[in-house]
ROLUM-427375 format. One record per residue (C-alpha): residue number from 1; residue in one letter; x, y, z. Coordinates in Angstrom, 2 decimals, decimal comma. Last residue first. Layout:
+------+--------+---------+---------+---------+
! migu ! badren !    east !   north !      up !
+------+--------+---------+---------+---------+
!  NUM !      A !       X !       Y !       Z !
...
+------+--------+---------+---------+---------+
***
This chain:
+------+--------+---------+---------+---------+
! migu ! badren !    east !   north !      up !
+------+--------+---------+---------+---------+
!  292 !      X !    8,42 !    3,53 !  -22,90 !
!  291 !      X !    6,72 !    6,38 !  -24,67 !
!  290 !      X !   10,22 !    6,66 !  -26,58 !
!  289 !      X !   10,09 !    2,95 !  -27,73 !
!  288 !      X !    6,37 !    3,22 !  -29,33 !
!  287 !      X !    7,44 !    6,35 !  -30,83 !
!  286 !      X !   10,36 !    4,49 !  -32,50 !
!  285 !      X !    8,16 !    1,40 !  -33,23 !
!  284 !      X !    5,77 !    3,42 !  -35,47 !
!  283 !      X !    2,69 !    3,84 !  -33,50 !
!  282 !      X !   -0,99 !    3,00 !  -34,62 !
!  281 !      X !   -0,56 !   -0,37 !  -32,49 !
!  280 !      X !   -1,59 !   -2,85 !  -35,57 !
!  279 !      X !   -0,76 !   -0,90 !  -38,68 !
!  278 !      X !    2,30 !    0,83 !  -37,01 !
!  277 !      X !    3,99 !   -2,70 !  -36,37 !
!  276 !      X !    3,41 !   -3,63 !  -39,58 !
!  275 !      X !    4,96 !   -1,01 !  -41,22 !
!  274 !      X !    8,13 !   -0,63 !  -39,08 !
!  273 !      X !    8,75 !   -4,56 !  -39,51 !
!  272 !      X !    8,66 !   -4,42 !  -42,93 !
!  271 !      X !   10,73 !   -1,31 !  -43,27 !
!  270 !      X !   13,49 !   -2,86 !  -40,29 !
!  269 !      X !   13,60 !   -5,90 !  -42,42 !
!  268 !      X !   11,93 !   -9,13 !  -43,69 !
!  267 !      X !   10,27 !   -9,45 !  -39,91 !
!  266 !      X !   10,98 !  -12,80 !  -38,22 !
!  265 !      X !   10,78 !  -11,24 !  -34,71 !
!  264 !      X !   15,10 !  -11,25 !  -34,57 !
!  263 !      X !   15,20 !   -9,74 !  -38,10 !
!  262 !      X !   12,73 !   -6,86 !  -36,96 !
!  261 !      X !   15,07 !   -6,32 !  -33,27 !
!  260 !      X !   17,94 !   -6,12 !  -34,70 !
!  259 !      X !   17,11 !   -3,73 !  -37,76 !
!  258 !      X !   15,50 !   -1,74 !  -34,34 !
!  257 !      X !   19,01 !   -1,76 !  -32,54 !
!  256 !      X !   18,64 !   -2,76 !  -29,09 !
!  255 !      X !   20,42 !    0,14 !  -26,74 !
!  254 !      X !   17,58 !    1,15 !  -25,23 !
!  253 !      X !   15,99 !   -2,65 !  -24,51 !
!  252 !      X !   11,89 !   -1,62 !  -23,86 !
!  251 !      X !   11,75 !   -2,19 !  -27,72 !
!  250 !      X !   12,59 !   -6,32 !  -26,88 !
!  249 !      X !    9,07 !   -6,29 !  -25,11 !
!  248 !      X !    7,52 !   -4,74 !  -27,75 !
!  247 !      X !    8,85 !   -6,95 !  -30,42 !
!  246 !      X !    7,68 !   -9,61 !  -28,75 !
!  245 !      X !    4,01 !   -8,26 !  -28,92 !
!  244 !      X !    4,73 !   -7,31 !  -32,64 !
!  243 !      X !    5,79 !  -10,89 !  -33,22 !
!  242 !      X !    2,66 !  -12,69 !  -31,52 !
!  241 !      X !    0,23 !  -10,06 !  -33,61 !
!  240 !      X !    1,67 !  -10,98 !  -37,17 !
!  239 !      X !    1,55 !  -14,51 !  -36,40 !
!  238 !      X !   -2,32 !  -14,06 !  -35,58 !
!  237 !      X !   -2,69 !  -12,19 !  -38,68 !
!  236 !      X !   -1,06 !  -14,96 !  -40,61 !
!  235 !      X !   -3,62 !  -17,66 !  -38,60 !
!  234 !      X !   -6,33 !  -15,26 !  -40,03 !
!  233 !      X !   -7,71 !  -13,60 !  -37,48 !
!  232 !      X !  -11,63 !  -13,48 !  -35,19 !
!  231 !      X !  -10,27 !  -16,43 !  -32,99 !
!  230 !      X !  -12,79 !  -19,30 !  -33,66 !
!  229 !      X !  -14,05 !  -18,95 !  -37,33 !
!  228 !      X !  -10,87 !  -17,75 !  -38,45 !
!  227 !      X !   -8,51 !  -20,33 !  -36,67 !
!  226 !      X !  -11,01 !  -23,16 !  -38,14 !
!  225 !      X !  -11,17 !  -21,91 !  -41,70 !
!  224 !      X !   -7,60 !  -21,84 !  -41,63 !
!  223 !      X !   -7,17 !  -25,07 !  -40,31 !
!  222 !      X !   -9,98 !  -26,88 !  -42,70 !
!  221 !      X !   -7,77 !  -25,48 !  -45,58 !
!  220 !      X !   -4,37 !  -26,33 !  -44,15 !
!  219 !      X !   -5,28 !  -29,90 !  -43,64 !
!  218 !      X !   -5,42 !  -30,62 !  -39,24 !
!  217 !      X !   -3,20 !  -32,21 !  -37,28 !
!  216 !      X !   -2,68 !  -28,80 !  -35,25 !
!  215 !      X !    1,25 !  -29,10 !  -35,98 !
!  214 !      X !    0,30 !  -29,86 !  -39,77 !
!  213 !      X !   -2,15 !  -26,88 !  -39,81 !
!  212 !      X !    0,76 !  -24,70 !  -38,05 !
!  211 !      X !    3,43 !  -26,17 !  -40,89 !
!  210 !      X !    0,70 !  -25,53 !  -43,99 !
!  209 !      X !    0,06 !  -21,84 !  -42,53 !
!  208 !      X !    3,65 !  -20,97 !  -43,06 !
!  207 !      X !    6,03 !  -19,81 !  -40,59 !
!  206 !      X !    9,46 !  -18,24 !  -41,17 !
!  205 !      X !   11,70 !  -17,32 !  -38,95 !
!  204 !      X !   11,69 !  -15,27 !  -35,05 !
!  203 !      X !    8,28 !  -16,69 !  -34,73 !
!  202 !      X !    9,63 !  -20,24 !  -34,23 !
!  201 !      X !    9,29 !  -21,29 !  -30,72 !
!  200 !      X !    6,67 !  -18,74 !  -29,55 !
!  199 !      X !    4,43 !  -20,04 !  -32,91 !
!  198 !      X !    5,02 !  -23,55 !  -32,06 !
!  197 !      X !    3,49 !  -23,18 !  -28,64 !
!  196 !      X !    0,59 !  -21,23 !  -29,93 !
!  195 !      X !   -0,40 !  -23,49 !  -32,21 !
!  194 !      X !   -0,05 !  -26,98 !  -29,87 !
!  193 !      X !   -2,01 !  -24,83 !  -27,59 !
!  192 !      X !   -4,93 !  -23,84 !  -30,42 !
!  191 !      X !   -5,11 !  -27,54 !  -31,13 !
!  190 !      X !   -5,04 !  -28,98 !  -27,41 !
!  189 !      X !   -8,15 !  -25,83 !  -27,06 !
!  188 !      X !  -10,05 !  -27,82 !  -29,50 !
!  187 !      X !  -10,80 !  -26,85 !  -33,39 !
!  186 !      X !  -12,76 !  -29,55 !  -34,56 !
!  185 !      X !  -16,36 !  -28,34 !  -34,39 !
!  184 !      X !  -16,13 !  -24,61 !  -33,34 !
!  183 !      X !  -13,74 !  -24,97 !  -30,46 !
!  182 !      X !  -14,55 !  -27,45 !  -27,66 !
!  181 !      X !  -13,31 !  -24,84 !  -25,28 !
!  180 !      X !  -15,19 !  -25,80 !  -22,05 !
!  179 !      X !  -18,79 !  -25,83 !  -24,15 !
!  178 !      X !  -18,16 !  -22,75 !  -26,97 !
!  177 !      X !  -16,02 !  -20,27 !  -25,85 !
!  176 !      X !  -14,86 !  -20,12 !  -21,92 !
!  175 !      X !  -16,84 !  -17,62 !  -19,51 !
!  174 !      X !  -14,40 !  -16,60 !  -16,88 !
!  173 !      X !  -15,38 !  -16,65 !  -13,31 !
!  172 !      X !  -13,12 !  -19,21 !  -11,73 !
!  171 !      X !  -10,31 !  -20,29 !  -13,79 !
!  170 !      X !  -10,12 !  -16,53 !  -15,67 !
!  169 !      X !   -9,62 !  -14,81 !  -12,39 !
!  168 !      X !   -7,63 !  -17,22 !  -11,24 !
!  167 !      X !   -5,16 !  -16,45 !  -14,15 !
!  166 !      X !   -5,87 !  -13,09 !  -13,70 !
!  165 !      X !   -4,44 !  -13,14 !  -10,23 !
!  164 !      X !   -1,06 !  -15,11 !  -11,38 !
!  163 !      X !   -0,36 !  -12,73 !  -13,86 !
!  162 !      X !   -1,34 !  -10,04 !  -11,97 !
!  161 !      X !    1,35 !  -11,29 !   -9,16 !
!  160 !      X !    3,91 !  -11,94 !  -11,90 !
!  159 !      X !    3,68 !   -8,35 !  -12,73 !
!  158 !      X !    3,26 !   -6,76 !   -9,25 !
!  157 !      X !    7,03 !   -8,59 !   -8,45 !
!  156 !      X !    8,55 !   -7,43 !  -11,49 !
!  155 !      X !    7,55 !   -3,96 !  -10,47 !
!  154 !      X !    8,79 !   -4,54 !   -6,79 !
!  153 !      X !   12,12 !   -5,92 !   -8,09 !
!  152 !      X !   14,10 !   -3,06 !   -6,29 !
!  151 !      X !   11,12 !   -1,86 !   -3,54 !
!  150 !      X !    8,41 !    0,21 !   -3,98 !
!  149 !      X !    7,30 !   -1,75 !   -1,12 !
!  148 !      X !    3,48 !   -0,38 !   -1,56 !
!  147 !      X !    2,64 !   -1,78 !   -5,01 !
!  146 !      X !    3,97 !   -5,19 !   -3,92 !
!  145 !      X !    1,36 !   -4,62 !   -1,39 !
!  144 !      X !   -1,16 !   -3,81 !   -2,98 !
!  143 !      X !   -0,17 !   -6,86 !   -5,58 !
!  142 !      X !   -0,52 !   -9,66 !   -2,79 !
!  141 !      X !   -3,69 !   -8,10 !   -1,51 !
!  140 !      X !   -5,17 !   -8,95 !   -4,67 !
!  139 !      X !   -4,51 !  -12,57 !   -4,51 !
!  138 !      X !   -5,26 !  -12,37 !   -0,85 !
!  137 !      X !   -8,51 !  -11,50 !   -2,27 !
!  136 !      X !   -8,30 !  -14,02 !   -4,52 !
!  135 !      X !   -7,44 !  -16,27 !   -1,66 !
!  134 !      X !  -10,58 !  -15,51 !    0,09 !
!  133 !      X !  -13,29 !  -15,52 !   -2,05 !
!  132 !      X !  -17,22 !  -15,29 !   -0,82 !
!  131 !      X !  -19,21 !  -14,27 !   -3,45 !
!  130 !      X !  -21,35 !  -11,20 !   -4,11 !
!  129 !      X !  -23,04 !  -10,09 !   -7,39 !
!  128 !      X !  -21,26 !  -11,87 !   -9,43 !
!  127 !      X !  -22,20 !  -11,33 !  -13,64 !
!  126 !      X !  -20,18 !  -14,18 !  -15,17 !
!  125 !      X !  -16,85 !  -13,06 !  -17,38 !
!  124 !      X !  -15,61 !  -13,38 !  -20,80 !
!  123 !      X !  -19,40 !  -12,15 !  -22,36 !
!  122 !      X !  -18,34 !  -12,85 !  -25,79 !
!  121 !      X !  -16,81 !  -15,93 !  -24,80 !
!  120 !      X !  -13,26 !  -16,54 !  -23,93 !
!  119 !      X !  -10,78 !  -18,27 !  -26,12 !
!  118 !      X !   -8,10 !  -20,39 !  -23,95 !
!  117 !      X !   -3,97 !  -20,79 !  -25,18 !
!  116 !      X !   -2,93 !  -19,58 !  -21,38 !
!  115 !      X !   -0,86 !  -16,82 !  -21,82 !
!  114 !      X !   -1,94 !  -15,51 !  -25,66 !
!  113 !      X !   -5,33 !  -16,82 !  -25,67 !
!  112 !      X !   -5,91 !  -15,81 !  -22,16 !
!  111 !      X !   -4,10 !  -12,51 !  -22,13 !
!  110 !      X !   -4,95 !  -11,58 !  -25,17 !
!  109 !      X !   -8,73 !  -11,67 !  -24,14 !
!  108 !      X !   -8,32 !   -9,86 !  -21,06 !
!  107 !      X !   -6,84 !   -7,09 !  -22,86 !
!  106 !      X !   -9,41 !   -6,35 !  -25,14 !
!  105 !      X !  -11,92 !   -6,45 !  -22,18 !
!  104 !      X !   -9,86 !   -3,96 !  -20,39 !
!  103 !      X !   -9,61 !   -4,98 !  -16,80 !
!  102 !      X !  -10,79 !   -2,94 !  -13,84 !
!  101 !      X !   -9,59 !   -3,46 !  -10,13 !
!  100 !      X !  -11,11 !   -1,81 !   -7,16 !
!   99 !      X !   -9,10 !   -2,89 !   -3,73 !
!   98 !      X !  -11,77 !   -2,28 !   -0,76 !
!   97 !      X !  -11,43 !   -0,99 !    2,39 !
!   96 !      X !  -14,84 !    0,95 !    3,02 !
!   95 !      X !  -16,25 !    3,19 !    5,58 !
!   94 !      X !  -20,14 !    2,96 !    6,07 !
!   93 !      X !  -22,94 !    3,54 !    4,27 !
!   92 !      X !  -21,83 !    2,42 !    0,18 !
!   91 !      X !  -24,07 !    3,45 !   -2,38 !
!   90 !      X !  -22,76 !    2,03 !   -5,70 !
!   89 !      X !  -23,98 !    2,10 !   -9,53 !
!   88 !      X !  -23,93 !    0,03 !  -12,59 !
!   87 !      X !  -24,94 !   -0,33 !  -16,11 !
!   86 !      X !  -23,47 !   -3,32 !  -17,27 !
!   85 !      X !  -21,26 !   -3,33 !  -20,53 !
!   84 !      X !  -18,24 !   -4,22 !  -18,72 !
!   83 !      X !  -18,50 !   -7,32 !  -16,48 !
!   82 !      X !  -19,47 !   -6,67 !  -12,79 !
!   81 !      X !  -17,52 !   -8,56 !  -10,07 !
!   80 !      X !  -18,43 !   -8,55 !   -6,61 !
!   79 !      X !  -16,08 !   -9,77 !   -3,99 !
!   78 !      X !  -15,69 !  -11,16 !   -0,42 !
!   77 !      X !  -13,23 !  -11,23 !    1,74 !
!   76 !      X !  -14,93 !   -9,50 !    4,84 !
!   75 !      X !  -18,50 !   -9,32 !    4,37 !
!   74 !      X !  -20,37 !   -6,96 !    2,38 !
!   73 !      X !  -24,14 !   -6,71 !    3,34 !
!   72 !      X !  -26,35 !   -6,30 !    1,36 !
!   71 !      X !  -29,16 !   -3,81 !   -0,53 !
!   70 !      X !  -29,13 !   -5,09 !   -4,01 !
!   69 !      X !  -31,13 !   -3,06 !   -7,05 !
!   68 !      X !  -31,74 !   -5,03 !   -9,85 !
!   67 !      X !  -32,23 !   -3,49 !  -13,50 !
!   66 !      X !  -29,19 !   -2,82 !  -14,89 !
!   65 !      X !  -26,86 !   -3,68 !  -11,91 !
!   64 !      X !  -27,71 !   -1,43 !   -8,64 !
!   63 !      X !  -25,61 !   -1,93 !   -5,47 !
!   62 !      X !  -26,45 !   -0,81 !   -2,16 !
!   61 !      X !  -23,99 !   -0,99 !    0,52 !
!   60 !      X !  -23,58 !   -2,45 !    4,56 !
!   59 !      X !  -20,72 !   -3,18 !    6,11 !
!   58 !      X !  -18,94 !   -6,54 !    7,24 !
!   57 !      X !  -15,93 !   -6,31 !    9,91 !
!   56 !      X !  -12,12 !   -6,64 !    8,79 !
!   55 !      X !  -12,56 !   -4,36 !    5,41 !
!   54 !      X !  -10,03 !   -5,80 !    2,89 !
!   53 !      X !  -13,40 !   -6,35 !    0,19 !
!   52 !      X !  -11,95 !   -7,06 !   -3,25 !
!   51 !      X !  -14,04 !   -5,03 !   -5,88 !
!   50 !      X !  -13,55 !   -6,50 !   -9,48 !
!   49 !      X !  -14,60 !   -4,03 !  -12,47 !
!   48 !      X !  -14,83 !   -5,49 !  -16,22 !
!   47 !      X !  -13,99 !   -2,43 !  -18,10 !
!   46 !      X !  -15,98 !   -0,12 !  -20,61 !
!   45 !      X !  -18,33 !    1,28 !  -18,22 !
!   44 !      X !  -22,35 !    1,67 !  -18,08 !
!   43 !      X !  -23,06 !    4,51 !  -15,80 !
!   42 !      X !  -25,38 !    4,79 !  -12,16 !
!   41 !      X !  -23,42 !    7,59 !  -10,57 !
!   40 !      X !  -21,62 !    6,30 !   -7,14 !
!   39 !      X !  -22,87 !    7,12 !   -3,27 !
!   38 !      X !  -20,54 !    7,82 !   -0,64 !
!   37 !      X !  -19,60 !    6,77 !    3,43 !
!   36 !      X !  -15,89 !    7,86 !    3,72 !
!   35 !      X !  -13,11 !    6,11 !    1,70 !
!   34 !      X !  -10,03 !    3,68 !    2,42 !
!   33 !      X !   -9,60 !    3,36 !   -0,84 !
!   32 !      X !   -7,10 !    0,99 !   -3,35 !
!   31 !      X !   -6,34 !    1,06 !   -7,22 !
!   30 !      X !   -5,52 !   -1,49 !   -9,47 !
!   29 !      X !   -5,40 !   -1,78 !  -12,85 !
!   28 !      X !   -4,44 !   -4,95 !  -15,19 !
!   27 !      X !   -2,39 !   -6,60 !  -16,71 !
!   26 !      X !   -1,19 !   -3,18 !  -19,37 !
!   25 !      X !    0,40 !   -1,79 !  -15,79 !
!   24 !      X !    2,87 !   -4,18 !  -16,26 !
!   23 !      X !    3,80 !   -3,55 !  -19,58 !
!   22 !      X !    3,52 !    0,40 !  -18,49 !
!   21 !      X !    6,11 !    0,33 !  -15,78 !
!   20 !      X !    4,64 !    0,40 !  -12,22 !
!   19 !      X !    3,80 !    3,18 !  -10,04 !
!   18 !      X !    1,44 !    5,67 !  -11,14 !
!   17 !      X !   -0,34 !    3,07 !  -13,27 !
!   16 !      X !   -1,25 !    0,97 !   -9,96 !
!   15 !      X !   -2,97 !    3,74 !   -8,30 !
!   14 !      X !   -2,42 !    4,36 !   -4,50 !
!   13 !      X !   -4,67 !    6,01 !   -1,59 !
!   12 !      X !   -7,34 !    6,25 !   -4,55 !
!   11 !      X !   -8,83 !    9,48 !   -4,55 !
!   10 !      X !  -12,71 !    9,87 !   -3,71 !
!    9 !      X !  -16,27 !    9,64 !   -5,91 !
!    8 !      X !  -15,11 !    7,09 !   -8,39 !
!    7 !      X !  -16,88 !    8,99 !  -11,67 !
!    6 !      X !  -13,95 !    9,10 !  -14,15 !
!    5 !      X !  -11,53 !    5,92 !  -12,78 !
!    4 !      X !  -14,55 !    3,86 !  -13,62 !
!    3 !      X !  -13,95 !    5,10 !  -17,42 !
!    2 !      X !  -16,67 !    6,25 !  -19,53 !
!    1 !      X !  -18,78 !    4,17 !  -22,24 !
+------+--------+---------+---------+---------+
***
């Protein structure tokens, strides 16, 4: 499936990635137009796409999703949100001011089991057409223009901002697993918090799957079976993944030694830490660090 980014048919005014530091930018993208009456290729992408509608008076555009063709009008703050895997196109016939954002699926997923200790569904968020929604588009406003400051702070600024816009997101038009998180027959969302939160306290030692079954109030059997079933890893591979992601964050400190940073993720040592960490990003932490 191609990029969004590929087929858009004018320059954004400003592109997130341009600007902020790449952890950041990871959240989510954002990009902004102020473009001239246009027509879009009909293409099945990759990423979930979010239009926000900034325009002040309504306009008219077509929109085509699979098999439906809509012929609307767009009012001011109002969005349409098309999950990735639809085939979509745009005809817009008069001047738009719209903030485009587009999520990596992958990405949204981590987010809200590693942020906010939910499991999406397969399809992680409903087809919407058109809905009226102020305050996310304020939401959305909020990071154009800590984009546009470019001030000291601004990038920790657009960072807690996507945070806090794709944790609406998820409240309002994500598609939670199994009945409102009622995990696989035993496995609730309390469990997979209670998990979670004793993994960030101790990943930086040892963890066995007995202590996270006992923490779930589970036996380590029916927990394992559970974690699997539900979240797609092992609970070890889901251990593995938490202390690579903090290990990424500590990377981004120059003058961190990497022995440092393996013993303080709970690695055996700088080999054991170097191994893993190229299995699951396909970098070896001292590429990963010079990319930052």
């Amino acid at each position: 499936m191609v990029s969004y980014q590929d087929v858009y048919p004018s320059p954004a005014i400003l592109r997130s990635f341009d600007i902020v530091r790449p952890r950041a930018a990871e959240l989510l993208n954002l990009e902004y137009f102020e473009a001239e009456p246009a027509r879009m290729p009909h293409e099945v992408f990759s990423q979930h796409r979010l239009l926000l509608n900034l325009r002040e008076t309504p306009m008219r555009v077509e929109n085509w999703r699979d098999a439906a063709h809509r012929d609307f009008i767009f009012l001011p703050n109002e969005i349409v949100l098309t999950p990735a895997g639809i085939r979509s196109g745009w005809h817009w016939h008069e001047r738009s001011k719209v903030i485009v954002i587009t999520i990596m699926p992958d990405m949204l997923h981590r987010f809200a089991a590693s942020e906010l200790g939910l499991v999406l569904g397969t399809s992680q968020l409903r087809d919407t057409p058109q809905a009226a929604d102020p305050d996310l588009c304020q939401s959305g406003t909020m990071l154009l223009e800590a984009l546009r400051t470019r001030a000291t702070g601004s990038e920790v600024m657009y960072e807690s901002f996507a945070r806090i816009f794709l944790v609406k997101l998820i409240q309002r038009y994500g598609e939670l697993r199994s009945e409102a998180l009622d995990f696989s027959r035993g496995f609730t969302a309390s469990h997979y918090k209670r998990v979670l939160d004793f993994v960030a306290e101790r990943f930086g030692g040892p963890i066995t799957i007995e202590e996270m079954a006992r923490v779930a109030g589970l036996s380590p059997a029916h927990f394992s079976r559970l974690f699997k079933e539900v979240l797609g890893d092992s609970p070890y591979q889901f251990v593995m993944d938490y202390r690579v992601e903090q290990a990424k964050r500590m990377l981004s400190e120059r003058g961190r030694p990497m022995a440092d940073i393996a013993l303080a993720c709970g690695f055996a040592d700088q080999a054991h830490f170097s191994r893993i960490f190229k299995r699951l990003t396909g970098q070896t932490p001292k590429t990963f660090r010079a990319g930052r």
